[in-house]
C-alpha positions as CSV (number, residue, x, y, z in Angstrom):
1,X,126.5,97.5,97.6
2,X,122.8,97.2,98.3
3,X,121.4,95.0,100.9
4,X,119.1,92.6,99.6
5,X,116.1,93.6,101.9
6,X,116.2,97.0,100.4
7,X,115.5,95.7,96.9
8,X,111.9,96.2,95.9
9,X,109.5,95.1,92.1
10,X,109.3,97.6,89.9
11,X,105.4,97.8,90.8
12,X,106.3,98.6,94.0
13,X,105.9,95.6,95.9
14,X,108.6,94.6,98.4
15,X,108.4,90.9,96.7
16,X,110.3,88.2,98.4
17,X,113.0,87.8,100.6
18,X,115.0,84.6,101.9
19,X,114.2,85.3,105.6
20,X,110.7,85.7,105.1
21,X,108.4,88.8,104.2
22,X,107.9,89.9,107.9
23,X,111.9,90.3,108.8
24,X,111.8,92.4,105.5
25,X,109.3,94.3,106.1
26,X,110.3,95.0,109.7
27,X,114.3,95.5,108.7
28,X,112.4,98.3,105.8
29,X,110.3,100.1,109.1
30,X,113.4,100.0,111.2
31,X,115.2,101.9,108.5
32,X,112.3,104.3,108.2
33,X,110.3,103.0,104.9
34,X,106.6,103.7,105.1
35,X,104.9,100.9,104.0
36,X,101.7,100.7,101.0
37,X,99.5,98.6,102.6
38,X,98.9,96.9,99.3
39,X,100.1,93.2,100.2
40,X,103.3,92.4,100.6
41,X,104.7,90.2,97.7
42,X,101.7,90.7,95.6
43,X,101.3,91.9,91.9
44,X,99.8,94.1,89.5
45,X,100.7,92.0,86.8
């Protein structure tokens, strides 16, 4: 089982999260993940 704030876009972009984008991005830099910063949720596409 992965936990759902670990899941990130193929391009690379953390992408959405039902807590919001900061609590993601803080439960990834508590864990250690280094962070683009690219904006969070945004797209290549």
């Amino acid at each position: 089982i992965i936990p759902c704030h670990r899941i990130i876009r193929d391009d690379g972009t953390i992408g959405g999260f039902s807590m919001g984008v900061n609590i993601k991005e803080r439960l990834l830099a508590l864990e250690g993940v280094k962070l683009s910063k690219q904006k969070a949720g945004s797209s290549k596409r």
